[in-house]
C-alpha atoms as one frame of an Amber mdcrd trajectory, in Angstrom:
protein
  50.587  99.527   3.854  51.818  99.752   7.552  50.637 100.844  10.404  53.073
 103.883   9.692  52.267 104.450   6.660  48.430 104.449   7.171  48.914 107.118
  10.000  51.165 109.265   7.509  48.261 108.530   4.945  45.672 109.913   7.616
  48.189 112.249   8.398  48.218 114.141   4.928  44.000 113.521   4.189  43.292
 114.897   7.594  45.447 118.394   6.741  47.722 117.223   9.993  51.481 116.971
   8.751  52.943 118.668  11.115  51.298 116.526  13.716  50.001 119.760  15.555
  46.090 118.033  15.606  46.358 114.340  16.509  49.162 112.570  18.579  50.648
 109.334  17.406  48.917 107.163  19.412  45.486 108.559  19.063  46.312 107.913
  14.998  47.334 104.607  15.423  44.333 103.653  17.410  42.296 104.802  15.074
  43.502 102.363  12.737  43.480  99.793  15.199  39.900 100.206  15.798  38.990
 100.241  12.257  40.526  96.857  11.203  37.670  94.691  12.814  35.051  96.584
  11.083  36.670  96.623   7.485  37.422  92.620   7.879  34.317  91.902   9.000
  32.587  93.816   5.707  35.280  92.996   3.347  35.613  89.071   4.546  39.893
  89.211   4.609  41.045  88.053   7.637  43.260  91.059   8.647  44.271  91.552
  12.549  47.069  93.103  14.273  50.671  90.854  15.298  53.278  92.173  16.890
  52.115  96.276  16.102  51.520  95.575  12.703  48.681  95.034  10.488  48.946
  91.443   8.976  48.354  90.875   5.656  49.178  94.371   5.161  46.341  96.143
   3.547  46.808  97.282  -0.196  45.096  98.710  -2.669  40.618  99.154  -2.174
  41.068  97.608   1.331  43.397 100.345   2.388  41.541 103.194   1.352  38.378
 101.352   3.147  40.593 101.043   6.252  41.957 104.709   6.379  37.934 106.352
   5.512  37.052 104.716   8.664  40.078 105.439  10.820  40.033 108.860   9.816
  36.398 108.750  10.217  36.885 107.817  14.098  39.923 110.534  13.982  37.037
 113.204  13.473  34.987 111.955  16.201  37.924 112.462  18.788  38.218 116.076
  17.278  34.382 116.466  17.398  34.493 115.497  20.821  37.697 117.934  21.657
  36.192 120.811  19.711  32.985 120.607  21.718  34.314 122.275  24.977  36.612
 124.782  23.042  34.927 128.186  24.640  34.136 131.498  22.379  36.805 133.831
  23.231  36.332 137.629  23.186  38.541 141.310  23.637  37.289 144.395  23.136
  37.067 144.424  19.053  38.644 140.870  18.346  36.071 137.348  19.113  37.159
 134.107  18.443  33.883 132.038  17.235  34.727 128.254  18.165  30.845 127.100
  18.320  30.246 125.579  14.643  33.895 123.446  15.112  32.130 120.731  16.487
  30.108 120.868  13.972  32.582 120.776  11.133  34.360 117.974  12.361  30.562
 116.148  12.709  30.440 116.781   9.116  34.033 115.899   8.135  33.192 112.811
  10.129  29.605 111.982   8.279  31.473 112.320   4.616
């Protein structure tokens, strides 16, 4: 898989197709961030050349690559979510305090 195709992949597990949650770049860091782990635990010598992920990752690998990169993607949204404020008018409240703590979970599965 690319580096593309990884974000899509995180894209579609993380309920974000229409790229409304994360931005591109936050995405592809992510990934970035989660290839030294995964090589260092899997032993495959996997690094990034020229904004791409060489080998490409297939198959177990992959999926090992995107958990953790979508892993880190909840911590950014844990981290966003935690200064969202409770919002409230007359009869309607908006309730953003347990968000942080969904993403906390989303992020220990």
């Amino acid at each position: 898989m690319t580096l593309n195709e990884l974000v899509q992949a995180m894209r579609t597990d993380l309920g974000d197709t229409d790229s409304e949650l994360f931005a591109d770049t936050a995405l592809e860091r992510c990934v970035i961030r989660a290839i030294y782990p995964v090589a260092q635990d899997t032993g495959q010598t996997i690094r990034m050349v020229n904004g791409e992920i060489v080998p490409a990752p297939d198959g177990a690998i992959a999926e090992v690559l995107l958990l953790l990169a979508e892993s880190y993607a909840c911590a950014i949204m844990r981290g966003k979510a935690a200064n969202a404020i409770n919002i409230s008018s007359g009869d309607k409240r908006v309730d953003r305090s347990a968000q942080a703590k969904h993403w906390a979970d989303l992020e220990a599965d």
